[in-house]
N, C-alpha and C positions, 0 to 999 in steps of 0.2 A: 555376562554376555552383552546385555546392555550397556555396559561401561568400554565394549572393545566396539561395539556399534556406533557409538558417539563418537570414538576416535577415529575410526576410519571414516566419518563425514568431516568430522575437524580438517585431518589430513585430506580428505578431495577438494572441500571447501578452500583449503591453504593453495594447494597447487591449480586448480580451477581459478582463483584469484588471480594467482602471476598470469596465468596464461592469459586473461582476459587483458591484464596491463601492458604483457609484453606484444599483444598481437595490436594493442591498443597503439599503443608508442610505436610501432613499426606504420601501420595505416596510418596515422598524424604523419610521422616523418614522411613518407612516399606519396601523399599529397601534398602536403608542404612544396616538397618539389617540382610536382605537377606544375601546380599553380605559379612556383618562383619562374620555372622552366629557364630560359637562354636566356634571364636575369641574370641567375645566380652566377652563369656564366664569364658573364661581362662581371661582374662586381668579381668577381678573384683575376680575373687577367687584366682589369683596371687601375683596382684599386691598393696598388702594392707595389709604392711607389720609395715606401722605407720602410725598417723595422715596425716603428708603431702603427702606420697603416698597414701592414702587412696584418698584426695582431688585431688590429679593430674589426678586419672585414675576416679574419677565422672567427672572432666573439660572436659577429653580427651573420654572417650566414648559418654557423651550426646552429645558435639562438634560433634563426629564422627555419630549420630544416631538424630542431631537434637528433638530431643525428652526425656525432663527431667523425662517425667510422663517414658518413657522404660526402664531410669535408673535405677529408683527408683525400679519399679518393679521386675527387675534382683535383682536389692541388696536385699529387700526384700527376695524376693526366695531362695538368700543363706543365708540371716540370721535364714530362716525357715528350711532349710537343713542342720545348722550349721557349714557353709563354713566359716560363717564371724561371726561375734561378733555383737551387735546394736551398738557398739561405732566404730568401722570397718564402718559401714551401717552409720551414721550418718556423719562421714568426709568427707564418697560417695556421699551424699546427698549436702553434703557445697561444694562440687563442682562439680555437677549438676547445680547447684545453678549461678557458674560461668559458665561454659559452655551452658547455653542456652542463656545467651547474645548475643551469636554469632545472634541467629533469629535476633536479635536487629538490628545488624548489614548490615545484607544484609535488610532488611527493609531499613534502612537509605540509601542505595547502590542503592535502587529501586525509593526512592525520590527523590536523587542527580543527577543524572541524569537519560536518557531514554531507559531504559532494554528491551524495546521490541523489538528492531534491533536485538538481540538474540534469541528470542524469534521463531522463525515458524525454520531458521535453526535447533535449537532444537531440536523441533518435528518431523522433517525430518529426522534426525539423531536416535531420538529412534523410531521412529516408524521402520525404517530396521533393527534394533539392535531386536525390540521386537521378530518379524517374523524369526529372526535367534533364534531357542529356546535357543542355551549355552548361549548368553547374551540376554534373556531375562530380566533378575534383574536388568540388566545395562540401558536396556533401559526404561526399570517402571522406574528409577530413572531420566534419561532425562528428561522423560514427567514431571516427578514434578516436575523438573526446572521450563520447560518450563510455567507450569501451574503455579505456583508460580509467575513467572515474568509478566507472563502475567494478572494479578490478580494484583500487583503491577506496573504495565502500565498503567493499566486498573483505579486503582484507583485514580494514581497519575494523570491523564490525568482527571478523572471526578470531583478531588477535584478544579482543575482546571477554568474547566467549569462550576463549583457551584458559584466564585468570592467569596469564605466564608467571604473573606479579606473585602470585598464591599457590604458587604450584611450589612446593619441598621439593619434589627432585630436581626441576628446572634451577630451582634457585642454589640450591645446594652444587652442582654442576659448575655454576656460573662463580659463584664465591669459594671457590676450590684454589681459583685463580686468583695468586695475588695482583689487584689490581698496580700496585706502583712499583712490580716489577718486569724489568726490559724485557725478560723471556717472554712473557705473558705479551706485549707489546707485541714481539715477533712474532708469539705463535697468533695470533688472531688476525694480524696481518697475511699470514700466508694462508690461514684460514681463507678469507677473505678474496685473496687472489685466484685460490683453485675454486672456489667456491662460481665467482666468474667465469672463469676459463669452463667451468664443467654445463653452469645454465646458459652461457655466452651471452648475456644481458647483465649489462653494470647495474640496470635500473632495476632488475629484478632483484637482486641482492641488496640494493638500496633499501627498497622495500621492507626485503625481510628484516635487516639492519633496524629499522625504523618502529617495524611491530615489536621487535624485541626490546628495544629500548624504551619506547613508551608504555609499555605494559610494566614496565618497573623489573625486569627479570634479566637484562642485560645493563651494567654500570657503562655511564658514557666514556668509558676510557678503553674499555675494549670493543665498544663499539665505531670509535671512532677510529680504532687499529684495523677492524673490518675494511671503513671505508679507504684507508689509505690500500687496503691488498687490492680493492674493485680498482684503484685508478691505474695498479699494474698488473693487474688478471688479463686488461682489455687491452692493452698492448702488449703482452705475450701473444693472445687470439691473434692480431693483427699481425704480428711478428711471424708465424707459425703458415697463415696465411701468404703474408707475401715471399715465401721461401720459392716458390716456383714462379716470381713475379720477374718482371725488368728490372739491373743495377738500381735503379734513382728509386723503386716502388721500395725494395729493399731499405735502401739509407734513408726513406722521409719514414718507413715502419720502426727503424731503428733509432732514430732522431728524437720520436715519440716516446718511445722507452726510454731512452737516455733524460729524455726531459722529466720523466716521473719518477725514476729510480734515483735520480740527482733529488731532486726535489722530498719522497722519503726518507733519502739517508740525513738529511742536513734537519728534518722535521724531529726526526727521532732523536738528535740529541736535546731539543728543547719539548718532548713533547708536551709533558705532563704542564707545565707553564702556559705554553701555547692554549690547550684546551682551555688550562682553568681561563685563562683571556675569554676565550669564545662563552664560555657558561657565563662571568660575569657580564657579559655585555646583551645575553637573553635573558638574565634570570633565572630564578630557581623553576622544580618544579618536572614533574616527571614531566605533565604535559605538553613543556616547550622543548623536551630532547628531539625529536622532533628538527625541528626549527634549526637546536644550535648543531644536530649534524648538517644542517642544507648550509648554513653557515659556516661550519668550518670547513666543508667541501670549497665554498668560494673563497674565505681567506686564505684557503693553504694555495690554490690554482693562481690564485690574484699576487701572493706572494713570491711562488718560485719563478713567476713569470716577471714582476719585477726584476729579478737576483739576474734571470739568465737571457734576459733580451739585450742584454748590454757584450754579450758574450757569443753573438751569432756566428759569427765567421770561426770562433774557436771550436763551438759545435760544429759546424760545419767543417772543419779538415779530422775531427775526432769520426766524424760519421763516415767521411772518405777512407781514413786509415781505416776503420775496422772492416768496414764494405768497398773491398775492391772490385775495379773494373776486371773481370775474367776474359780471355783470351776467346773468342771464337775457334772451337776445333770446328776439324771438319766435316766430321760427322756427327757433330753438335744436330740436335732437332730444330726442327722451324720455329721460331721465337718471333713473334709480331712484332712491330713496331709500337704499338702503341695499346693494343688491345691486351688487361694485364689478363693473366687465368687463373690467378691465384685470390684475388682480393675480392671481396663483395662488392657488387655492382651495383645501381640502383639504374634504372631506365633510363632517365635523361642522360647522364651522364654515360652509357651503356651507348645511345647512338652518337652522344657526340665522338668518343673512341672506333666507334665503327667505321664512323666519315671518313675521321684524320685517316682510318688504316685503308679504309678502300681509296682514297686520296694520291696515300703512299704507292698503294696496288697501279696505279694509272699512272706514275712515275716511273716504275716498274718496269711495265712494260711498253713505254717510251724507250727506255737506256736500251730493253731488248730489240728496239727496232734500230736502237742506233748501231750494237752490232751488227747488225744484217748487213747496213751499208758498208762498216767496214769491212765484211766475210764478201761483199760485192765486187770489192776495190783488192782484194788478197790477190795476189801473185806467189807467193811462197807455199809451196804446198803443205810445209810444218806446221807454219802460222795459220796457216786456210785451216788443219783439220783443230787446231787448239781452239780457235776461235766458233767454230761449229761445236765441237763438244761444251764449250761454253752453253752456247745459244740453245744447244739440245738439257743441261743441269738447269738453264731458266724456265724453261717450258714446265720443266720437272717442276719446278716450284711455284709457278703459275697455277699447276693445277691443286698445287696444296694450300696455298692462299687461299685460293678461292673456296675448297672444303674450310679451312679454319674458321673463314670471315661469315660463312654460312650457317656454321655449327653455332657459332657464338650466336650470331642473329635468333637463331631459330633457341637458342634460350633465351634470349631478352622477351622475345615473343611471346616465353607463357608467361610472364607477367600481366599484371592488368593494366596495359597501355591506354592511351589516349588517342580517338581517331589521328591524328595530326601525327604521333608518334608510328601508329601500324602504317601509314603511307609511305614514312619515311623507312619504313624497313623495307618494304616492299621495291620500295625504286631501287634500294642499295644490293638488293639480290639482285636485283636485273643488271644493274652495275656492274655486280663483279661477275654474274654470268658471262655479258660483252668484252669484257675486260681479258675475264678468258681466251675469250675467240679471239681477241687482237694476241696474246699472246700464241694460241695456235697458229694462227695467220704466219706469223714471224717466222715460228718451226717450219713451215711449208714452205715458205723462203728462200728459208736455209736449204732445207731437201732440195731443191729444186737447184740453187746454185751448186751443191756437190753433186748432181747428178752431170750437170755441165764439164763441173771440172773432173769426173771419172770419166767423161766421154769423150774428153780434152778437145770440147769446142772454147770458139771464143764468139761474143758478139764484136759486131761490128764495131765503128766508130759512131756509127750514126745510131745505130740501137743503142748504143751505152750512154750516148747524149740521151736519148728519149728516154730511157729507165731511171735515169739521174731524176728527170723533168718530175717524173711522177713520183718517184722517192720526196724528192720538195715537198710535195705536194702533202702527202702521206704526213711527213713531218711537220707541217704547217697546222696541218690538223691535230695531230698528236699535242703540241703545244699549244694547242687553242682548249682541248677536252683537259689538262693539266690546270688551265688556268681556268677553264669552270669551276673543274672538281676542288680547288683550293680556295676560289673565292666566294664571297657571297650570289649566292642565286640571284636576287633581285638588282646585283650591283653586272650581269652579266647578258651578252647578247647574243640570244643563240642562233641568230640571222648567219652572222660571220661564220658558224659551222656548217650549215645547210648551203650558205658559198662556197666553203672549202669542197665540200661532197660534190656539189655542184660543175666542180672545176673537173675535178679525180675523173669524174663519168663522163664526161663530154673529152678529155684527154685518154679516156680509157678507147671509147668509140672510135676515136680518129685514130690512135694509134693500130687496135685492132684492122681497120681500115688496110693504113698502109701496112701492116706486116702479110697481110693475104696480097695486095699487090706485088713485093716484095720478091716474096718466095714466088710467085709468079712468073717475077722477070728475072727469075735465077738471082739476082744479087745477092743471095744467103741459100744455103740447103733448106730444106724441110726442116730436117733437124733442129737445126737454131733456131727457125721461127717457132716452133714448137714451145721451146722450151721463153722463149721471149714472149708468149703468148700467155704460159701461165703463169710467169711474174705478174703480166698486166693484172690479168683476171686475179690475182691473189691481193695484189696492191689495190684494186677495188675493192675486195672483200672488207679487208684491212679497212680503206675510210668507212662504209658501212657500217663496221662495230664502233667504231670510231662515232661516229653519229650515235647512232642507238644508245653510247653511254651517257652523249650530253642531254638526247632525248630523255632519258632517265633519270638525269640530275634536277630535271625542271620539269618531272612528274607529267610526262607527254608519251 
């Protein structure tokens, strides 16, 4: 009874372990980010200006954000934006590839010796860091030190107390398997892979990898088959994931995989050589297994990325043949531009895809205003109703942009944000709320000119001059709120819109003006000033939201 009591502490203590690593390594990376914020940015849509800068700044930002899946992600999102190229996106990716090694590393650091003497100082340290809000970020990162180390304390102290080394059936298990044969290679490889794909943490599996082999109960040669399955467990995840993403999310998820499934097949014909390289060059000694798995995790990444960074473009038309561009049917679902829903998101990176996509939303319904003008100028009563049913399908989609860009928002939102970050969600709902009503506005437009043409008036020559005036108008604006939403805030002037509105309202008064004279002096029915009357009043509306969006871009 006792002896099944012990084990099921072993076993809580085991999985209480990963969890505390794996939520450890998750809080490190998403402060990492924090902290980097519209850095990390700029260094991927800077510095990838060839293949090896491409590869230096995937090393040097995952490095910096421990997390290869946030890499990818950002590159992704500029290859969707057109910052970067897929062959740009896939040299980022071959070193991503090398830079998450580093996890390797302090893993093996947690093995080698006893990280917990760190460990509660840590804590101590971010927890008054947390309660000072300006280093807040600073100190979320502490604690995932802290929880990290203590997760690898934690486990390295229970692999310990298991004696995996002294365990007969453990050992007997493991010695079943001939270590210098291929099957045995493959089976611990796929081991290895499902074993990822099931805990979805490479570095959990790392882990266990690591207890098993320094406790003397796993032979380094199928544990180094383990870690080749984790480098392709996490690109199936990522695969699997981006199946409901954008073409380009697709080919940089598949790019990934190609890189590592290239890279184990060419490994496994020289494995056995390979390793024994990596043991001589740590030395003997259970103690440093360890070690020579975090190292041959970097030689084998540092290796196939030598082989295949000379080969980009040929990956690149390999990832296009298999991932083709698919036809838009027509009753295809609404697909964003930029915002993926398949792929794991991390905050920063969460609003900058926001932006680009409420960006896109304000272009939108620009092009819908520029229908109008043409449904304005229609003579052809076929063409008049084709181009309305148009204008009436945009509407439709206006109001579904605006549900998607909100739903997304409102999950980035339960994250643990950064004041600076909830503001900026906050203005981009009001965004696309406005953005909305300019797209409403448009519809009412529209309504209003077939109501004309079922009543088959016409305006005059002089009303269709004045409608024109304030259509300008209208359109001046719309390009001026375009070139906010797209450029940098502090590089723009929100003066020139509060002129354009400016304009709109005082053209709106004097026109309403003369159209009550007008129909006065008989020179038009009732009828047609009517209806001339609520284009005005609509085409004000229209600048109004018009305003209100750039008021919202500049958190006013």
């Amino acid at each position: 009874m006792e002896t099944n009591q012990s084990l099921v502490m072993v076993i809580l203590q085991l999985l209480g372990s990963l969890g505390l690593l794996i939520y450890g390594m998750r809080m490190m990376s998403e402060a990492l980010q924090k902290m980097a914020g519209p850095g990390l940015r700029h260094v991927l849509a800077k510095m990838t200006t060839n293949r090896v800068t491409g590869m230096l700044t995937g090393i040097l930002v995952t490095a910096a954000v421990q997390s290869s899946t946030a890499t990818t992600v950002m590159t992704v999102s500029f290859v969707n934006a057109g910052l970067l190229t897929l062959a740009q996106a896939i040299t980022i990716i071959m070193g991503a590839n090398i830079g998450t090694t580093l996890t390797a590393w302090i893993m093996s650091a947690g093995f080698s010796f006893n990280v917990t003497d760190f460990v509660f100082p840590t804590f101590i340290i971010g927890m008054f860091l947390i309660y000072r809000k300006e280093h807040r970020t600073l100190g979320d990162f502490l604690f995932g030190i802290a929880f990290l180390f203590l997760g690898l304390g934690t486990l390295r102290q229970t692999g310990m107390d298991m004696h995996l080394g002294e365990n007969e059936a453990v050992l007997n298990f493991f010695s079943s398997f001939d270590p210098n044969s291929f099957t045995t290679t493959l089976l611990f490889l796929l081991m290895g892979g499902i074993l990822t794909m099931c805990v979805q943490s490479s570095a959990a599996v790392m882990a266990i990898t690591m207890i098993l082999c320094s406790s003397g109960a796993l032979p380094i040669y199928q544990g180094i088959a383990l870690v080749m399955g984790e480098n392709i467990g996490t690109t199936v995840t990522s695969n699997v994931a981006a199946l409901s993403a954008s073409t380009q999310a697709r080919r940089a998820a598949f790019a990934h995989m190609f890189f590592n499934l290239f890279g184990v097949t060419w490994m496994l014909m020289i494995f056995h050589p390979f390793v024994d390289a990596v043991c001589q060059m740590v030395g003997g000694g259970v103690e440093n297994l360890s070690i020579v798995l975090a190292l041959f995790h970097t030689c084998f990444n540092l290796s196939n990325t030598f082989i295949l960074i000379w080969f980009v473009p040929q990956i690149e038309r390999i990832v296009c043949f298999v991932i083709r561009d698919k036809a838009a049917a027509d009753d295809e679902p609404l697909r964003l531009q930029y915002i993926q829903s398949g792929l794991m998101q991390t905050p920063e990176i969460s609003v900058l895809q926001a932006q680009k996509e409420t960006a896109a939303f304000a272009l939108r319904v620009g092009q819908m205003f520029d229908m109008v003008r043409q449904l304005f100028s229609e003579t052809d009563k076929k063409n008049f109703a084709e181009r309305f049913s148009q204008i009436e399908h945009e509407e439709d989609m206006t109001d579904k942009i605006e549900i998607e860009i909100a739903r997304y928002l409102e999950q980035v939102s339960d994250d643990h944000l950064s004041d600076d970050t909830k503001q900026k969600i906050r203005q981009m709902m009001r965004e696309i709320t406005e953005l909305e009503s300019i797209g409403d506005a448009c519809y009412k437009l529209a309504r209003t000119l077939e109501r004309k043409q079922e009543a088959g008036e016409e305006f005059t020559p002089l009303q269709t001059e004045k409608l024109q005036a304030m259509m300008n108008l209208c359109d001046e604006a719309l390009a001026q709120m375009a070139k906010v939403m797209h450029g940098h805030r502090e590089e723009q002037d929100i003066q020139e819109s509060f002129r354009i509105e400016n304009d709109i309202n005082q053209l709106r008064r004097r026109l309403k003006t003369e159209n009550i004279k007008s129909v006065n002096n008989h020179e038009y029915d009732y009828a047609i000033g009517t209806l001339f009357s609520d284009i005005v009043n609509e085409l004000e509306k229209l600048g109004d939201y018009v305003v209100n969006v750039v008021e919202a871009r500049f958190g006013r």
